[in-house]
C-alpha positions in Angstrom: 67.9 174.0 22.4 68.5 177.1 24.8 65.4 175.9 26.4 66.7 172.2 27.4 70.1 173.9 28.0 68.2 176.1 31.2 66.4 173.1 31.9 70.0 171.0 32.7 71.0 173.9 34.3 67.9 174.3 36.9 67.8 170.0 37.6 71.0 170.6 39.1 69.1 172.6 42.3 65.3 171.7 41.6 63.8 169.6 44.6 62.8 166.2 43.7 58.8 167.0 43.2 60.1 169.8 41.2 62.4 167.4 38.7 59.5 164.8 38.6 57.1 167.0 37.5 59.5 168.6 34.5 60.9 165.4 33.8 57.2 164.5 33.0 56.8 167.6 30.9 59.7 166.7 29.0 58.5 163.7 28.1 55.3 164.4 27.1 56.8 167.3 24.8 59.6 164.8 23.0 56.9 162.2 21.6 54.8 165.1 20.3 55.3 164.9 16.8 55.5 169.0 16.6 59.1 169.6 17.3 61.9 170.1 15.5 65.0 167.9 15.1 67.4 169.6 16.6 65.3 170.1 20.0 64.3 166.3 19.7 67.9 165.5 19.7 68.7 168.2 22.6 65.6 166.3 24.7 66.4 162.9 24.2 69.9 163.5 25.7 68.2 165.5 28.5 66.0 162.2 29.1 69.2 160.0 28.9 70.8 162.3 31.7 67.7 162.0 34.1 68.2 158.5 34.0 71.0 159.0 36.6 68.4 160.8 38.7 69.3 159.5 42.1 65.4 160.1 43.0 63.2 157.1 42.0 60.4 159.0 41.6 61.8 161.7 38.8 62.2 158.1 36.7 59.2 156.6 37.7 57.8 160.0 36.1 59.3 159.1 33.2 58.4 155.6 33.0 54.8 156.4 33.6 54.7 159.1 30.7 56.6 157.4 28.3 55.6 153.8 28.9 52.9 154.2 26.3 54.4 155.9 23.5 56.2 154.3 19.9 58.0 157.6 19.6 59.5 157.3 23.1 63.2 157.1 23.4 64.7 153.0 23.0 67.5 153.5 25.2 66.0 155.4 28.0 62.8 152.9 27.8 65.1 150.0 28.3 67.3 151.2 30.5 63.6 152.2 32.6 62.9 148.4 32.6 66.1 147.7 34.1 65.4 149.9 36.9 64.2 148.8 40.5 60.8 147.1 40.1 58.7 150.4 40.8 60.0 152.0 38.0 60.1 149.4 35.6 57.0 148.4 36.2 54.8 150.9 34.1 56.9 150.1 31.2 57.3 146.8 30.9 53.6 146.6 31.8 52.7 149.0 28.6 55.2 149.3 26.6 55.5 148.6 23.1 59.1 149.6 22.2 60.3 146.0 24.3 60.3 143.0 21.8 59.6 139.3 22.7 63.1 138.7 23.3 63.5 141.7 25.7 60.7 140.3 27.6 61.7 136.8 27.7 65.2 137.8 29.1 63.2 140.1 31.7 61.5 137.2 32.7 64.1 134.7 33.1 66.1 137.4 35.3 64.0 138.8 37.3 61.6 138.2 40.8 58.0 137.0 40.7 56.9 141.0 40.6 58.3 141.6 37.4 57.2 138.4 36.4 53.8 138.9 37.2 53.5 142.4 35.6 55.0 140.8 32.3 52.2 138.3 32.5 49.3 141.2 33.0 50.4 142.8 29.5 47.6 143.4 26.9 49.1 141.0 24.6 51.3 138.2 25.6 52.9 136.3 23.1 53.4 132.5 23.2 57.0 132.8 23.6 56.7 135.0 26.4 54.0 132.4 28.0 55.6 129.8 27.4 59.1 131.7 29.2 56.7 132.5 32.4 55.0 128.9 32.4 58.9 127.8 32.5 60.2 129.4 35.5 57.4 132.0 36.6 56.2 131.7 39.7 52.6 130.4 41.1 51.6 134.5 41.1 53.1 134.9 37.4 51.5 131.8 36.1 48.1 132.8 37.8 47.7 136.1 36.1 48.7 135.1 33.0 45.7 132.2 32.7 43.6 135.5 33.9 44.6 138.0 31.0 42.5 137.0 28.3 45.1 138.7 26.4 47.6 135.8 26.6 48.9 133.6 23.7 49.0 130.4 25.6 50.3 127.0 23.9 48.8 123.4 25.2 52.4 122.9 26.2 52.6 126.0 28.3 49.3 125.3 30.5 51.3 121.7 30.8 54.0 123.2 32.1 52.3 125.1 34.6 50.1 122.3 36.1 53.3 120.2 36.7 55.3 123.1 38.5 52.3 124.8 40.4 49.5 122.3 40.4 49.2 122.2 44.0 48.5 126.4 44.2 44.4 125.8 44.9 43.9 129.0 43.2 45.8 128.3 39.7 44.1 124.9 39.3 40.6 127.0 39.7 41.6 129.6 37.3 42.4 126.8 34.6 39.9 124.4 35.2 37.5 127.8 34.2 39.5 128.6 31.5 38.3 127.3 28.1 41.5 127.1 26.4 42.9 124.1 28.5 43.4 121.4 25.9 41.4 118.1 27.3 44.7 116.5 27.9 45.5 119.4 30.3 42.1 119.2 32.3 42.6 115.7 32.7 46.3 116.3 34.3 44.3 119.0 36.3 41.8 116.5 38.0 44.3 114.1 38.8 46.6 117.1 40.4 43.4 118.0 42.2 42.9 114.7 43.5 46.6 114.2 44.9 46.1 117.5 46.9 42.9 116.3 48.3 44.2 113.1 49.4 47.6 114.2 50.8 45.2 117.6 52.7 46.1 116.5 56.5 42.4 117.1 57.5 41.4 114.3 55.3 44.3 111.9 56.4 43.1 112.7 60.0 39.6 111.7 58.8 39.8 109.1 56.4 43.3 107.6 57.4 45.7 107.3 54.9 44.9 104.6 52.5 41.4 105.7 52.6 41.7 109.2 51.3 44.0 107.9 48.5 41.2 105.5 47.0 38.4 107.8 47.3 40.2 110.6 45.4 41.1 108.0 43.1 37.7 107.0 42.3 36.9 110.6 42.5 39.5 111.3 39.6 37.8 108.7 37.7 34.5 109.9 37.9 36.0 113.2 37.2 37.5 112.1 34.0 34.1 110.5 32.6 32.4 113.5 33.4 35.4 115.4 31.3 34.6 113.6 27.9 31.6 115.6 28.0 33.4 118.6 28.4 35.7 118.0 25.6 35.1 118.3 21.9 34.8 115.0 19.6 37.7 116.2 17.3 39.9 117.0 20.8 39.0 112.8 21.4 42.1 111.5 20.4 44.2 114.2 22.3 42.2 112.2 25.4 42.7 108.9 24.6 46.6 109.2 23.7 47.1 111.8 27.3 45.3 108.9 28.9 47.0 105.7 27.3 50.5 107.4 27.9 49.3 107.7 31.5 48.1 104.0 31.6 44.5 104.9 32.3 43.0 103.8 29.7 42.0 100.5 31.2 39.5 98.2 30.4 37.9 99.3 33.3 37.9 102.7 32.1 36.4 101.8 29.2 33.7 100.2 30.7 32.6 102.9 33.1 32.6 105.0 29.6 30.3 103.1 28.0 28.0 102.3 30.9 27.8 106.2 31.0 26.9 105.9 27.1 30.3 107.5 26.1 30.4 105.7 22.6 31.9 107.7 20.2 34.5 108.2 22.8 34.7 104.4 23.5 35.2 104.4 19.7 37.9 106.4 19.2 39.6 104.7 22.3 39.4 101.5 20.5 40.8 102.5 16.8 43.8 104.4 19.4 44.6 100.6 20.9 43.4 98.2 18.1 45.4 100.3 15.1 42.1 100.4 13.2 40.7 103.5 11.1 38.0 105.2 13.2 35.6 105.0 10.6 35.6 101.3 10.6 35.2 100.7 14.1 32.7 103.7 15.0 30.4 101.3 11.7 31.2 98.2 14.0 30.0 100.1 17.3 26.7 101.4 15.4 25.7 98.5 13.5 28.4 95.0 13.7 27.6 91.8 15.4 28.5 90.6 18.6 31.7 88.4 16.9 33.1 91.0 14.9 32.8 93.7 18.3 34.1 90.7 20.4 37.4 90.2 18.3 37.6 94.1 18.2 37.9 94.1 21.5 40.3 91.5 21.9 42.5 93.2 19.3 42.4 96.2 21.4 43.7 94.5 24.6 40.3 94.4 26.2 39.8 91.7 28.8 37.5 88.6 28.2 35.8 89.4 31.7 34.6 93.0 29.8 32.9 91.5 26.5 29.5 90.3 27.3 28.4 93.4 29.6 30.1 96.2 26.9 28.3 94.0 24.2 25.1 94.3 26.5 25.4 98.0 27.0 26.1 98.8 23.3 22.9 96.8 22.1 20.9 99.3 24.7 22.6 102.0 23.3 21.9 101.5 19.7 18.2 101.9 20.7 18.4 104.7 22.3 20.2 106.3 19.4 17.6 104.8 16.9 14.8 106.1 19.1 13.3 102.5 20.0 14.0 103.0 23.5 14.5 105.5 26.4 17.4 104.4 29.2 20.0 105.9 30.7 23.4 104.7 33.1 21.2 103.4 35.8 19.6 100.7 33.3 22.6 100.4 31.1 24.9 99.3 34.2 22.2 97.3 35.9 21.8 95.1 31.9 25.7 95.1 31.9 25.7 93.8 35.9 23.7 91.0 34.5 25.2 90.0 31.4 28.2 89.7 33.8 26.5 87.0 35.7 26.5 84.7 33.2 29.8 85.2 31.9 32.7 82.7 32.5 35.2 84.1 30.9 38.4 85.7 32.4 39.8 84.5 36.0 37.1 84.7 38.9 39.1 87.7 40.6 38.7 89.6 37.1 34.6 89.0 37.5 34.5 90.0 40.8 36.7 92.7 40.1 34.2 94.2 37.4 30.9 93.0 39.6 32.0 95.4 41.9 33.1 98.4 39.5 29.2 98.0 38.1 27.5 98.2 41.8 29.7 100.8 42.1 28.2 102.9 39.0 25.0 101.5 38.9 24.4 102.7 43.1 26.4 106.2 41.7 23.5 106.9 39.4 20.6 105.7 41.8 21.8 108.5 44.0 22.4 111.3 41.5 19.1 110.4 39.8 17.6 110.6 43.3 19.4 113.8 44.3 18.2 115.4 40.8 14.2 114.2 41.4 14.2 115.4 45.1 16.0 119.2 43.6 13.5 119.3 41.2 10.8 118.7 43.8 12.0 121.1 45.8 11.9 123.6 43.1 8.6 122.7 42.1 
């Protein structure tokens, strides 16, 4: 008691190092667990007064050595994380005296600093995510997808892509992150896609109109290549993100299949038919061409689509059975010709699909190629 009593005394002169340094010291002795109450008490209030330090430093001193510690004082910790950002930020950083809703209110008050160290905690809670993918700013949101510490909800890495999902570097840290829902990634490609068609270099290149069609096609291909990434159960996440968004289009559906996308195509079809997925992935595997035909009807399929799905399935089935080896390049060049002698639909729906099958079948010549001539090389 005497002790802290010279110690108020001697703040009153001491130069600022001077203060820092016993402010530390001070600290460090009240969350030892060796002193008595009555010199606890005596140091806490001692702490409270150095609050009104007018030197930043002798609080950042305190910050730094009591931003780790349960034992440390509650109202001098908060009223540390109220402080000017340098000296709030060890603590709000580390400590573990400030609850969800202190952080949350932190967040929703202060600048994209603060917001940023509240994100680079080592354990973010869902609430506090879900506060920074709310109003954080492109710097908060990109170190919170980078701390592996972070409670992140589907709805939270939503968020984030529709506020900041023209920031180049966010899209690359979620696009590597494996807990991005499918639904997400998919809302990533096509974010990716606008940025690259509305970059002014490829406007100056490409002219307007141009640039928007071939980012469109490269979203498409882009979302076919994303089924693979995603997990069968996580299928219908896909399907629904993508019907709400009015992509899942016949057309769609037949690139997916000509890329031997099946189950996918399966659950796609129970999704826009109403039927139990069990029933149609048995049709898929194992029905007839009239029961798959009026499946696909019921699902809002176009007539034009029928005969070259029907066409790709049967090829499929084989492979799966092990009676034959193919791959897209065969599948859409069988389903190109099935479309040739189909009738059905308007002419501009034929030639609408024609085209969409050079397209993929002339896609995989030159991947297939590019592959064989890499592995040459490597040879």
């Amino acid at each position: 008691m005497i002790v802290i009593q010279r110690f108020l005394k001697w703040i009153e002169t001491a130069k600022v190092a001077e203060r820092a340094a016993a402010a530390a010291a001070l600290a460090r002795a009240y969350i030892r667990d060796d002193i008595c109450f009555e010199d606890r008490m005596a140091a806490e209030a001692a702490l409270t007064l150095l609050l009104d330090d007018p030197s930043a430093k002798v609080r950042l001193a305190l910050s730094e050595t009591l931003s780790l510690s349960h034992r440390a004082p509650a109202q001098v910790v908060a009223a540390l994380a109220d402080d000017q950002p340098e000296v709030a930020a060890p603590v709000l950083l580390r400590s573990p005296l400030l609850s969800d809703s202190d952080l949350v209110d932190r967040a929703a008050t202060a600048g994209g600093e603060i917001q940023r160290l509240l994100a680079c905690r080592p354990r973010v809670s869902m609430a506090l995510s879900a506060a920074l993918a709310e109003i954080g700013t492109a710097e908060a949101c990109l170190a919170l997808v980078g701390n592996e510490g972070a409670q992140i909800a589907g709805v939270s890495f939503r968020r984030m892509i529709e506020r900041h999902g023209g920031n180049g570097a966010l899209r690359a840290a979620l696009a590597a992150d494996p807990r991005l829902p499918p639904d997400c990634r998919h809302m990533l490609v096509v974010r990716t896609g606008e940025a690259l068609s509305a970059a002014p270099i490829v406007k100056a290149l490409m002219g307007a109109t141009r640039a928007e069609h071939v980012a469109r096609e490269a979203c498409v291909r882009a979302s076919i290549t994303l089924i693979d990434r995603t997990a069968s159960c996580e299928h219908a996440a896909l399907v629904e993100h993508l019907r709400l968004r009015g992509d899942l289009t016949s057309a769609f559906l037949a690139r997916a299949v000509a890329h031997g996308k099946v189950d996918f195509f399966g659950v796609a079809l129970a999704a826009l038919s109403g039927r139990g997925e069990r029933r149609v992935q048995a049709l898929l595997s194992g029905g007839r061409a009239g029961a798959l035909a009026a499946l696909f009807s019921s699902a809002g399929l176009k007539p034009v689509t029928h005969a070259p799905i029907l066409a790709a399935l049967s090829i499929w089935r084989e492979v799966a059975n092990g009676r034959r080896i193919a791959g897209p390049q065969e599948v859409s060049w069988h389903m190109l010709k099935a479309l040739e002698g189909c009738e059905a639909g308007p002419q501009s729906d034929r030639d609408a699909l024609a085209t969409l099958l050079k397209r993929i079948h002339l896609e995989v010549l030159r991947e297939n190629a590019r592959q064989q001539a890499l592995a040459l090389a490597a040879a």
